[in-house]
C-alpha positions, 0 to 999 in steps of 0.5 A, spaced: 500 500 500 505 505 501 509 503 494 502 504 491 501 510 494 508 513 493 507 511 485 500 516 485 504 521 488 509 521 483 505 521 477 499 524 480 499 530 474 499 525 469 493 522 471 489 528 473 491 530 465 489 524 463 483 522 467 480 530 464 480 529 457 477 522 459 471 524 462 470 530 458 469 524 452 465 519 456 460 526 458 459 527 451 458 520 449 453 520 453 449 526 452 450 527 445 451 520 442 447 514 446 442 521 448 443 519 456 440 524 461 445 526 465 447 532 469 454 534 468 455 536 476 457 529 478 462 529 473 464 535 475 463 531 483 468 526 481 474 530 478 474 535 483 473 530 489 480 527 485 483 533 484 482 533 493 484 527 494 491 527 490 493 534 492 489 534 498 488 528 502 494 524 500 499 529 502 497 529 509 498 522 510 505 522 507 507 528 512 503 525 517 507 527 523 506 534 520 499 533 519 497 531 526 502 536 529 497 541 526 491 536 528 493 537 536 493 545 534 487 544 532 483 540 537 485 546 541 479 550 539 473 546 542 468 550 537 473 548 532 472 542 534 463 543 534 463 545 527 467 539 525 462 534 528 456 538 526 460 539 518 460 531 519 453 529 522 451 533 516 455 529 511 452 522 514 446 525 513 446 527 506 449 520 504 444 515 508 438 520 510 435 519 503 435 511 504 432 512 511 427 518 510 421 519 505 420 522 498 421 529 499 417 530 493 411 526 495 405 531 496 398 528 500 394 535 502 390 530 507 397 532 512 399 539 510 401 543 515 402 538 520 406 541 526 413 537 528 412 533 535 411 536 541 406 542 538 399 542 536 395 548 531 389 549 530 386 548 523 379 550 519 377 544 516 371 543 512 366 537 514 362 535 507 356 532 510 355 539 514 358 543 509 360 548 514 367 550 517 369 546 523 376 547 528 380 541 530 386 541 533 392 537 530 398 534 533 405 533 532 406 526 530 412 521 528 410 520 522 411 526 520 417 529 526 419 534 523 413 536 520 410 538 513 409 543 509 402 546 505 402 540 500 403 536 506 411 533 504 415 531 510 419 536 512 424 532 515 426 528 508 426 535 505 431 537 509 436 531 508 435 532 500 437 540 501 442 538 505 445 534 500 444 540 495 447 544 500 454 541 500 453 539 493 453 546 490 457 549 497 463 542 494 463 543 488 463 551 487 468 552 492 472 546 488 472 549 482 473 556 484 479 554 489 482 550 484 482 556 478 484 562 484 490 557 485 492 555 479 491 563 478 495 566 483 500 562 484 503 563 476 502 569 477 506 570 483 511 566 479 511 569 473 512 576 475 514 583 471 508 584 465 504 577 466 502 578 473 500 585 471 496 582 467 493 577 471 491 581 477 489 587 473 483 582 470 483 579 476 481 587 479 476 587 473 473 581 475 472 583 482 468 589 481 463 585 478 456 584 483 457 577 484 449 576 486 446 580 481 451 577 475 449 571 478 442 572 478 443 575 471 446 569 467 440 564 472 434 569 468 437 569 462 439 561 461 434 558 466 435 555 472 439 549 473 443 546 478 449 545 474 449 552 471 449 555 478 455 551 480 460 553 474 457 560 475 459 560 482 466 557 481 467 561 474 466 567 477 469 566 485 476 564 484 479 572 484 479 572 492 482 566 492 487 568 487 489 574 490 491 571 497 495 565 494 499 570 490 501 574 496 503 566 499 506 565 493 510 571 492 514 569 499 515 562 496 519 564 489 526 566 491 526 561 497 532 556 496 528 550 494 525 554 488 532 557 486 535 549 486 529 547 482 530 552 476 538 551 477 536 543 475 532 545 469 526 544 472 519 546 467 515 552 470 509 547 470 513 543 474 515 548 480 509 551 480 505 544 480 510 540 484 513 546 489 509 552 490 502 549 490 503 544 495 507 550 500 501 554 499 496 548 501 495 550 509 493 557 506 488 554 500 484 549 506 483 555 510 480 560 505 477 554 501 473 552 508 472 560 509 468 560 503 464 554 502 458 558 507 458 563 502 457 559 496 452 556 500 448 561 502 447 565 495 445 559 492 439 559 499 439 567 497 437 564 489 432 558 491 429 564 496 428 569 490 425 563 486 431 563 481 433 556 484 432 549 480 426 548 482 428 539 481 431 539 487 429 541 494 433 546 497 434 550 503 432 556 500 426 553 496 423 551 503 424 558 505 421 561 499 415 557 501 415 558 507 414 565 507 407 565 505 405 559 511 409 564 516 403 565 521 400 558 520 405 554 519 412 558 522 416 550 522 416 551 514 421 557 514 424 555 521 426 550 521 431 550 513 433 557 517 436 554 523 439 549 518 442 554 514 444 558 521 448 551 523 452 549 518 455 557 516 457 557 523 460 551 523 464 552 517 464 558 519 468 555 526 472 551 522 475 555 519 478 559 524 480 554 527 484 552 521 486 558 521 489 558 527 492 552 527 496 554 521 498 560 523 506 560 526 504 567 530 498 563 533 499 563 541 493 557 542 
């Protein structure tokens, strides 16, 4: 197992090139040629959970010592430690919930607006035999736990289904607009004189965009759709990123390693991928778990605003519904809301924690 590990390690680059291409042709086969439906995120799922686990995981085990080194500095912050438990209950929850809950997309109006357990409301129902109005009360129940919303799907299993959504555009987003801001930045801060003019001058372009209204923009104009929404976050994310990998990468291109690199002959490619992106790996797991909540709440923001895919039950979409049920129903709103709250503070949590625990000056 170690001899395999190290074989990916030295030709990780070789397959990361190796496998784009090959996915890129599979996707268009299907879609084009064999006519599949099929949604290009979980390609996109599994190149960029890929390019994590070479880049990512794997250079944590084979610097072990230094990976539980940072890992006893971070236990020591105990909301660092909450955040990442809860980022992990959500994870389980968003891979097993969906066998273990109903259909989110089931509706039956004889259950609609069903308190969760432990409340009751009244409701106006009409008796056809008297024809007139009656007030009953309605109690929570196990059936529904969490409740249901005015169609009378369970909130509890719409809930497991945003949170899959949730992790899925915050992942995938964050992914791609972490990958494109380091690689950016980093060949910038490498390159140096005209071409890093260049870079960051498009980069500040790129800044003074107003993300949310170009991301609502592109949304009203092509459609609304989960894969769209992803590649818009990513595409249009990356330039935070990149500027704060290329002041890292500054730092690192006229150390010692870089020098005897270029004096053994060594492509730029390769002093870029092979020396300065690793050494700016403690700087890029920060910033990418510093961003994941904002990813996550613009695309509550757009499900919210009615601008999400409306295919998948998202956060947002229940919030969206909820609001209209605010004074009937309040659970619809409040409960997606509270979602929301602990996963952003979570990750938000984690963060800092991260942070702290990479920082040299850090006194914890």
């Amino acid at each position: 197992m170690p001899k395999l590990l190290t074989v990916i390690s030295k030709y990780k680059h070789y397959i990361v090139l190796f496998l784009l291409p090959l996915l890129a042709a599979i996707f268009f086969i299907n879609t084009r040629l064999l006519d599949k439906s099929q949604s290009m995120a979980g390609y996109m799922y599994f190149f960029l959970t890929l390019i994590a686990v070479l880049y990512g995981l794997l250079p944590l085990y084979n610097q072990r010592r230094l990976t539980t080194f940072y890992w006893e500095r971070t236990k020591r912050n105990r909301l660092g430690l909450i955040g990442l438990g809860f980022i992990f209950f959500l994870i389980v929850v968003a891979l097993i919930g969906p066998f273990l809950t109903q259909d989110p997309t089931v509706v039956n109006f004889r259950e609609k607006n069903w308190p969760p357990v432990g409340f009751s409301i009244e409701q106006s129902v009409y008796d056809t035999k008297t024809r007139t109005l009656t007030t009953e009360i309605v109690y929570g129940g196990w059936k529904h736990p969490l409740g249901t919303d005015d169609k009378g799907r369970d909130l509890l299993a719409m809930l497991v289904s945003g949170a899959r959504v949730s992790l899925q555009i915050g992942l995938l987003a964050t992914g791609l607009a972490i990958f494109l801001g380091t690689v950016i930045g980093v060949t910038s801060a490498y390159l140096g004189g005209w071409a890093d003019n260049v870079i960051m001058r498009f980069t500040d372009m790129m800044m003074t965009f107003p993300f949310f209204l170009l991301l609502v923009l592109i949304v009203f104009l092509f459609g609304p759709n989960l894969t769209l929404i992803v590649l818009i976050i990513g595409l249009t994310g990356w330039t935070g990123t990149a500027r704060l990998v290329r002041s890292e990468a500054l730092s690192l291109r006229t150390r010692e390693f870089v020098m005897a690199a270029k004096a053994l002959g060594a492509s730029d490619a390769r002093i870029i991928f092979r020396h300065l992106i690793p050494n700016t790996m403690s700087a890029i797991i920060v910033i990418a778990t510093l961003s994941i909540p904002g990813v996550i709440l613009a695309e509550a923001a757009l499900s919210f605003i009615g601008l999400g895919d409306p295919t998948v039950s998202s956060w947002g979409l229940i919030l969206n519904a909820g609001q209209h049920t605010l004074d009937t129903a309040w659970w619809v709103a409040v409960e997606p809301g509270i979602m929301l709250f602990l996963t952003v503070l979570s990750f938000n949590f984690l963060g800092d924690a991260l942070r702290d625990a990479f920082d040299p000056r850090s006194t914890i």
